[in-house]
N, CA, C and O of each residue as an XYZ file, in Angstrom:
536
protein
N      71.805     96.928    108.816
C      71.249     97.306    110.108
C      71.815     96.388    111.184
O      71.732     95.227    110.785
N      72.473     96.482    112.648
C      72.479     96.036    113.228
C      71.328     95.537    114.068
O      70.170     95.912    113.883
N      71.778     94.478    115.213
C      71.252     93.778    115.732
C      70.245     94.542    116.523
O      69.227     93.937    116.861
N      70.397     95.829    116.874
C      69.844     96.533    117.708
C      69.833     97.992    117.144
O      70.764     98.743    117.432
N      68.650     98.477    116.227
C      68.783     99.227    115.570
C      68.975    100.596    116.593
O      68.453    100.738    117.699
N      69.901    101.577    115.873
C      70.351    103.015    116.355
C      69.662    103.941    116.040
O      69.336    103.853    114.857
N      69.129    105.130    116.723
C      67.901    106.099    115.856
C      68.708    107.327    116.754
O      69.044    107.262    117.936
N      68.881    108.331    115.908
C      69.654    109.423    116.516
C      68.240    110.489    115.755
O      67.838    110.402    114.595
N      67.720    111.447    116.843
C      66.751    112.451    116.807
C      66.828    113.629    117.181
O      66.573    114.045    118.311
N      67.274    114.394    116.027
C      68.142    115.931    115.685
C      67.127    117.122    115.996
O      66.029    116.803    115.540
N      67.094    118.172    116.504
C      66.332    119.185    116.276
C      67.379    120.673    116.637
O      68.535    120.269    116.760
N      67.327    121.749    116.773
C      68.117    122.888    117.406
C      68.427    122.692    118.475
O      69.535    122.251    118.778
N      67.470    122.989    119.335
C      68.071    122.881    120.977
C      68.266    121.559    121.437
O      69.316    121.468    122.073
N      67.534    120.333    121.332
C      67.721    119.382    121.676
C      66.621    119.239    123.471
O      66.688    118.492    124.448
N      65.725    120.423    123.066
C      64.860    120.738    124.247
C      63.507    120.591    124.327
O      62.899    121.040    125.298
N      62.886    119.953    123.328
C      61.635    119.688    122.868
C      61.184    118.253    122.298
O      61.014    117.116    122.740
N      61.090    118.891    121.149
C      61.032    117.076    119.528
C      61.985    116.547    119.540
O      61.666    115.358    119.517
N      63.134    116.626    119.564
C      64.225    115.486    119.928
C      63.981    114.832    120.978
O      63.910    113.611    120.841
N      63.796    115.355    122.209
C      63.666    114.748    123.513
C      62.536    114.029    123.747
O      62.662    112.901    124.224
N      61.207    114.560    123.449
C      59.714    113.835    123.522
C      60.071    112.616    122.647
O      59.579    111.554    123.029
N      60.912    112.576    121.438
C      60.759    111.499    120.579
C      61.509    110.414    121.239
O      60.920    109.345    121.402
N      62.758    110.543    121.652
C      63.974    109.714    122.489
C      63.116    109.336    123.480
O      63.017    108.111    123.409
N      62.571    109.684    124.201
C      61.809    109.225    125.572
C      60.183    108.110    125.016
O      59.520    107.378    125.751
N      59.985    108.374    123.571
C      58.803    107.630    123.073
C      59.366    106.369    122.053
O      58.860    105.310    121.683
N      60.762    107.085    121.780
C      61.442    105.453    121.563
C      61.542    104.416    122.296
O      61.316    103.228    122.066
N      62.083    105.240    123.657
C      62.345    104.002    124.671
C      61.127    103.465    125.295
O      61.048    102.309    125.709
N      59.943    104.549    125.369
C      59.098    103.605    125.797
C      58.296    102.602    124.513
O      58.010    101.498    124.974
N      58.052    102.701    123.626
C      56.859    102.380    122.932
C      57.970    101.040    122.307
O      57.442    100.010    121.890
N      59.434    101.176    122.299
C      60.238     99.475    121.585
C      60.370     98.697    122.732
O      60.407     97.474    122.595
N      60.463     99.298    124.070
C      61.166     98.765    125.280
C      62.257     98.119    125.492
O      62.623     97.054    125.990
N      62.788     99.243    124.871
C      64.458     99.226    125.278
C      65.099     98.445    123.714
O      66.282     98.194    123.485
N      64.010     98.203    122.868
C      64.698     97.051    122.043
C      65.689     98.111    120.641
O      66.478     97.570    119.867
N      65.480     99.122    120.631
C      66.416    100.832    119.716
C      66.653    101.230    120.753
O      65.895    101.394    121.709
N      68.261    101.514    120.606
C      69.025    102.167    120.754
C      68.555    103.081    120.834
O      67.522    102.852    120.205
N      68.454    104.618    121.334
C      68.089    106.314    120.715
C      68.949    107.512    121.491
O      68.997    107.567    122.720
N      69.339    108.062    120.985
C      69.581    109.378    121.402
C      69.159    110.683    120.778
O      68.388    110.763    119.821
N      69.782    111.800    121.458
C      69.226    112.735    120.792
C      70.211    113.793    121.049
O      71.094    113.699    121.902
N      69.958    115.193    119.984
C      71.019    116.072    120.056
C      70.473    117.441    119.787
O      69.282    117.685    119.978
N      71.393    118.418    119.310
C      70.991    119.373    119.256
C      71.929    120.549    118.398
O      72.999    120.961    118.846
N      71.436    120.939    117.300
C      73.111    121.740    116.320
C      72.883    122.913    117.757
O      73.897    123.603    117.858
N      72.135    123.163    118.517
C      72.643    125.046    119.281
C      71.895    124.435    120.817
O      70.820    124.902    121.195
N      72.557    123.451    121.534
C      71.445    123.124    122.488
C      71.136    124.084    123.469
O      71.917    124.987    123.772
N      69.561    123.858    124.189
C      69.747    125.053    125.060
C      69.839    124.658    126.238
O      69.881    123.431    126.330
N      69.901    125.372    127.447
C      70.037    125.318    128.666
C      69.200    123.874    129.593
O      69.630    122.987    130.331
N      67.954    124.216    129.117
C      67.503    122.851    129.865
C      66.164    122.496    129.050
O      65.605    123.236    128.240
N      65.848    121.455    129.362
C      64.449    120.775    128.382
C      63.280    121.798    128.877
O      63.017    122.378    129.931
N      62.722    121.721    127.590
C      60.852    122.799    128.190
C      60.314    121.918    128.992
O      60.138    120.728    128.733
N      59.942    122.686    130.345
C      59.435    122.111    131.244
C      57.819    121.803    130.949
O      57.163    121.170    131.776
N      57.203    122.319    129.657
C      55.744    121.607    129.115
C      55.998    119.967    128.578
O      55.312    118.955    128.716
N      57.453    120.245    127.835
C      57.805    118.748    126.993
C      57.977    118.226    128.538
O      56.905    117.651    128.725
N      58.683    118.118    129.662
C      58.820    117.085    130.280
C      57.121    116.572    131.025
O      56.604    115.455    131.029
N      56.605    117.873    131.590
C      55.004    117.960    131.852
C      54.036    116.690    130.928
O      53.359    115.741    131.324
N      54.318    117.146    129.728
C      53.428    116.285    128.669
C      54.012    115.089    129.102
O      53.366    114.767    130.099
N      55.141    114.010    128.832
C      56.041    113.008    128.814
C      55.748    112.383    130.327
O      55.658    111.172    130.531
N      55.613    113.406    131.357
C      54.888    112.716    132.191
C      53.992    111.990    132.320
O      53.944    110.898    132.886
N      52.839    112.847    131.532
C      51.570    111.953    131.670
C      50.994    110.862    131.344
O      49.959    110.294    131.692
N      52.039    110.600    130.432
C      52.205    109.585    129.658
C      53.671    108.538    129.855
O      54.512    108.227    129.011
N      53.605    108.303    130.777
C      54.927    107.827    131.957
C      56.551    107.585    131.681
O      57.306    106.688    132.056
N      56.738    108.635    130.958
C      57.866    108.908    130.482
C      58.675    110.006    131.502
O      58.327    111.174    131.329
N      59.539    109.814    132.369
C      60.352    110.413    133.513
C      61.628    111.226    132.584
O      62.553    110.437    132.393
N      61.743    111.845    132.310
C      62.681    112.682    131.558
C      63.541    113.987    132.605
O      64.222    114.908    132.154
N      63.245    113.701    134.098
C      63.918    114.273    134.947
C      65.305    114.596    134.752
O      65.828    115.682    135.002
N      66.155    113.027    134.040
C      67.338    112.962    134.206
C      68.088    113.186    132.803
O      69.237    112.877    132.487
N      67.223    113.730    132.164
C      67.723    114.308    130.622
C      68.195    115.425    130.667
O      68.016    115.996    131.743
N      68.878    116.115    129.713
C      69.411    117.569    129.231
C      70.015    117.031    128.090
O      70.385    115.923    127.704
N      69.979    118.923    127.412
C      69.926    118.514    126.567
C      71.606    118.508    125.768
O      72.496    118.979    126.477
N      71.921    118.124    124.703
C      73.548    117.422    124.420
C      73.825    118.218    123.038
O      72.870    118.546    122.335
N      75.163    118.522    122.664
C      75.229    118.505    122.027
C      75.791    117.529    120.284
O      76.469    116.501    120.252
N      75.249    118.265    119.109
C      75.245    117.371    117.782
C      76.814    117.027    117.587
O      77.580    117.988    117.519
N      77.341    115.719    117.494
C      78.448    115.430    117.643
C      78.488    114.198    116.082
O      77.674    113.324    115.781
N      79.423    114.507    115.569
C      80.073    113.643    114.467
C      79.811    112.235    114.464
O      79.277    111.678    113.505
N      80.292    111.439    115.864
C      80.600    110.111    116.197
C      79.284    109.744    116.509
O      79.016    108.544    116.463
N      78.359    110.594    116.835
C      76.462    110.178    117.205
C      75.949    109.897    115.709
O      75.624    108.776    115.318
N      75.923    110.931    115.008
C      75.314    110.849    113.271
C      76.233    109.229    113.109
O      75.556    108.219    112.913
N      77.176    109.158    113.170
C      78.237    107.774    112.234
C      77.356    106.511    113.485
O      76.796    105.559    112.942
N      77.316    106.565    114.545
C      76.990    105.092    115.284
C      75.061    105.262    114.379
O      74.429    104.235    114.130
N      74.673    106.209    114.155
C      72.715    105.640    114.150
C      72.839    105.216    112.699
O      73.656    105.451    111.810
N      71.612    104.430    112.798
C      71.087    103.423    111.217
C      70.671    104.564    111.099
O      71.134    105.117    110.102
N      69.661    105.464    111.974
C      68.369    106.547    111.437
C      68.583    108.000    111.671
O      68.583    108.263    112.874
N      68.714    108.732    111.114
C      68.750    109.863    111.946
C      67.317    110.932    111.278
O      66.954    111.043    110.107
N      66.869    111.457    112.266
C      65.415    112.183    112.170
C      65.692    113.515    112.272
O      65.490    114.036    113.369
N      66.044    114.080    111.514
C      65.702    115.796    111.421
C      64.666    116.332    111.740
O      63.632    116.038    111.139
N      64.664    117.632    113.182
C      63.392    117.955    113.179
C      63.258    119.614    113.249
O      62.915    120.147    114.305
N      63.515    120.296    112.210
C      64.330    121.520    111.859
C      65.287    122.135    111.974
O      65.331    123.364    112.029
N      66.380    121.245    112.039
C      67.799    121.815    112.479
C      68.168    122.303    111.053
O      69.294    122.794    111.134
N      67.735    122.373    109.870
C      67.894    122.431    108.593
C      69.297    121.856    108.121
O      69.354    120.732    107.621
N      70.477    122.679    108.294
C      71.937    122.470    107.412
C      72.933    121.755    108.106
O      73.905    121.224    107.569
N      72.595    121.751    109.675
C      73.111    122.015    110.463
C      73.327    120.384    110.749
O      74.447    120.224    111.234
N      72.928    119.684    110.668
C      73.133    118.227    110.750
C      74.216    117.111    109.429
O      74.021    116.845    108.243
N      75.303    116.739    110.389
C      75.974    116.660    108.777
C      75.688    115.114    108.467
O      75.350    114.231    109.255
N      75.926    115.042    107.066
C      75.513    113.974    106.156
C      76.585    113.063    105.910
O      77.741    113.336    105.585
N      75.966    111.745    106.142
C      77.410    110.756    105.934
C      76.771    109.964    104.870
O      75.577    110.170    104.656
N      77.312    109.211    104.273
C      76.638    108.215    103.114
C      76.294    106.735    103.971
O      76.837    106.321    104.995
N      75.637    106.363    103.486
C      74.986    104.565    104.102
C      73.897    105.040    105.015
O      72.973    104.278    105.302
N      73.963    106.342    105.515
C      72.637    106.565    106.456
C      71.673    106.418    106.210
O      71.674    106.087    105.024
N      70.079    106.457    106.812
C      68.858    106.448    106.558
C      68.724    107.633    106.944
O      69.056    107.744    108.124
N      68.269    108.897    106.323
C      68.058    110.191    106.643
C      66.146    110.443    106.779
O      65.366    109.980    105.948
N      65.712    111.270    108.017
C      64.450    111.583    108.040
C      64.027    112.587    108.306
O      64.390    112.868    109.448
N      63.186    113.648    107.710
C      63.327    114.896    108.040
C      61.460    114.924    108.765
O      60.394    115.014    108.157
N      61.703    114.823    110.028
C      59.926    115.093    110.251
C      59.492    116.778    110.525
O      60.041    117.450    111.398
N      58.765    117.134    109.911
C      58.548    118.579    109.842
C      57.112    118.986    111.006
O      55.896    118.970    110.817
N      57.884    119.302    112.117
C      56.795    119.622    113.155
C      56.921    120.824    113.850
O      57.948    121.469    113.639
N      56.132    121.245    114.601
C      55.925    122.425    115.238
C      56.881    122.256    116.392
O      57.030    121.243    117.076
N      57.678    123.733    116.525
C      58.642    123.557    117.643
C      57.567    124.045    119.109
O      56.596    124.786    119.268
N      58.361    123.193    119.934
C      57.341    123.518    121.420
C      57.855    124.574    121.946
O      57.240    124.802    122.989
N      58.763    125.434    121.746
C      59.449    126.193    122.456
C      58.577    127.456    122.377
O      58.136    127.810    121.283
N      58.221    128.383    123.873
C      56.969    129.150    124.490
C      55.681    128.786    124.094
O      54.959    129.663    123.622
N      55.252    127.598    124.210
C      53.580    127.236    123.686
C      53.570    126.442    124.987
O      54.546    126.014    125.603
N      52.294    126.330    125.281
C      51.377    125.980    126.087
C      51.509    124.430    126.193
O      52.225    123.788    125.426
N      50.673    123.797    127.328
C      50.288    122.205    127.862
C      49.758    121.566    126.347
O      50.097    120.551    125.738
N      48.986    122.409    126.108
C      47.502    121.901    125.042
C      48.505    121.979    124.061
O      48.880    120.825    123.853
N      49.366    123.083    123.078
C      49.925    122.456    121.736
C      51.291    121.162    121.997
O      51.642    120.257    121.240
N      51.743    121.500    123.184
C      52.406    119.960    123.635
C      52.185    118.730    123.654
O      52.835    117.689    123.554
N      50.872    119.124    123.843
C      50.462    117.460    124.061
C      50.324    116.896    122.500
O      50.729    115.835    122.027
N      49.441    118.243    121.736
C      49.471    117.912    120.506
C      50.513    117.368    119.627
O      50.332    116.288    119.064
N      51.901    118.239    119.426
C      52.804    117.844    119.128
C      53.408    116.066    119.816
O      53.824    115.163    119.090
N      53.293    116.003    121.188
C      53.796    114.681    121.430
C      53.121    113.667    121.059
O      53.626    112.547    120.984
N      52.155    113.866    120.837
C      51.253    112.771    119.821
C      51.376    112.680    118.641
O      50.984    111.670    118.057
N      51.893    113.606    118.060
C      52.516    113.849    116.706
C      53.511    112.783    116.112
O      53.468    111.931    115.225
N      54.701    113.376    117.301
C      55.168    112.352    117.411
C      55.493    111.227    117.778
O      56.435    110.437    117.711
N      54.187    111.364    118.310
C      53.978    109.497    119.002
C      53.727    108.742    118.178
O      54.055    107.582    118.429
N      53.186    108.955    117.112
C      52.465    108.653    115.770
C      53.437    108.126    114.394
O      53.168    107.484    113.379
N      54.731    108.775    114.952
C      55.791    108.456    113.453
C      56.230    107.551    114.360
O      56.308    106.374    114.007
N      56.569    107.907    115.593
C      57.705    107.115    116.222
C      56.877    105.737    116.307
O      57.646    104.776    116.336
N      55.696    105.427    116.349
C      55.074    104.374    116.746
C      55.361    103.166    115.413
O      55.377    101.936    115.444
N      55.582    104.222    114.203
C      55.611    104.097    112.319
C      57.148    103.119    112.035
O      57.538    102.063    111.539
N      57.658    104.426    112.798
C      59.294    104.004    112.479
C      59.561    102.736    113.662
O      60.428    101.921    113.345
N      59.018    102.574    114.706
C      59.583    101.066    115.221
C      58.707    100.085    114.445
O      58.932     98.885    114.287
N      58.114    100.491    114.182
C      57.259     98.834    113.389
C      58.410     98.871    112.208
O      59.331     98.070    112.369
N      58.460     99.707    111.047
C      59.772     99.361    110.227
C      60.916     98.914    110.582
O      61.563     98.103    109.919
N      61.314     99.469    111.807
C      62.839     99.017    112.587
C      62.897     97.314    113.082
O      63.846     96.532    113.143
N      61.271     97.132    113.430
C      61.549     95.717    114.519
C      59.683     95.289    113.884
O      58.587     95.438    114.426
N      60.182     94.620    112.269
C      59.280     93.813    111.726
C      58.907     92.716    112.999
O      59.721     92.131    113.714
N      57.722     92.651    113.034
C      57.198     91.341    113.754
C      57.118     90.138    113.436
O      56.651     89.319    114.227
């Protein structure tokens, strides 16, 4: 592991659970992981509930969109988090692979958003305590 652990957070579009999670990395280590995020089919622009939710919880995700899944992203992260992209994410050896199995936000409401971002507020809160022992 490097000095500054890398967490790369995979889903389809790269418009939802990838993005809520990248934005709850940076806030909840403060700045101390690396994170990005991607997408095997990204779409046009982030769900405007995921940025809504991420607000309220003072996460500014204005200046995000979403990217696409690139070779050289999987090879730089220690972690990479699958969040139903299924096949579509390719596999290198030495990685730490994570598959979190959650509800996609895409056409649902404030209320299952929020749910879900607590969801994953909850691993992500999991996985920096493993990343940055105290």
């Amino acid at each position: 592991m490097k000095e500054q652990p890398e967490v790369l957070f995979v889903c389809t579009h790269n418009a939802g659970r990838s993005q809520m999670a990248a934005g709850l990395v940076k806030l909840r280590s403060g700045g101390r992981i690396h994170v990005r995020s991607a997408g095997s089919t990204p779409a046009d622009e982030i769900n405007p509930a995921a940025v809504e939710a991420m607000e309220e919880i003072g996460v500014d995700m204005g200046e995000e969109f979403p990217k696409p899944l690139m070779d050289e992203v999987v090879r730089a992260a220690d972690v990479v988090v699958t969040m139903g992209c299924g096949d579509a994410c390719p596999i290198f050896p030495g990685k730490r692979y994570e598959d979190w199995d959650l509800e996609d936000p895409d056409g649902k409401g404030l209320e299952t958003v929020r749910r879900i971002r607590d969801e994953i507020d909850t691993r992500v809160q999991a996985l920096i305590a493993e990343l940055l022992p105290s």
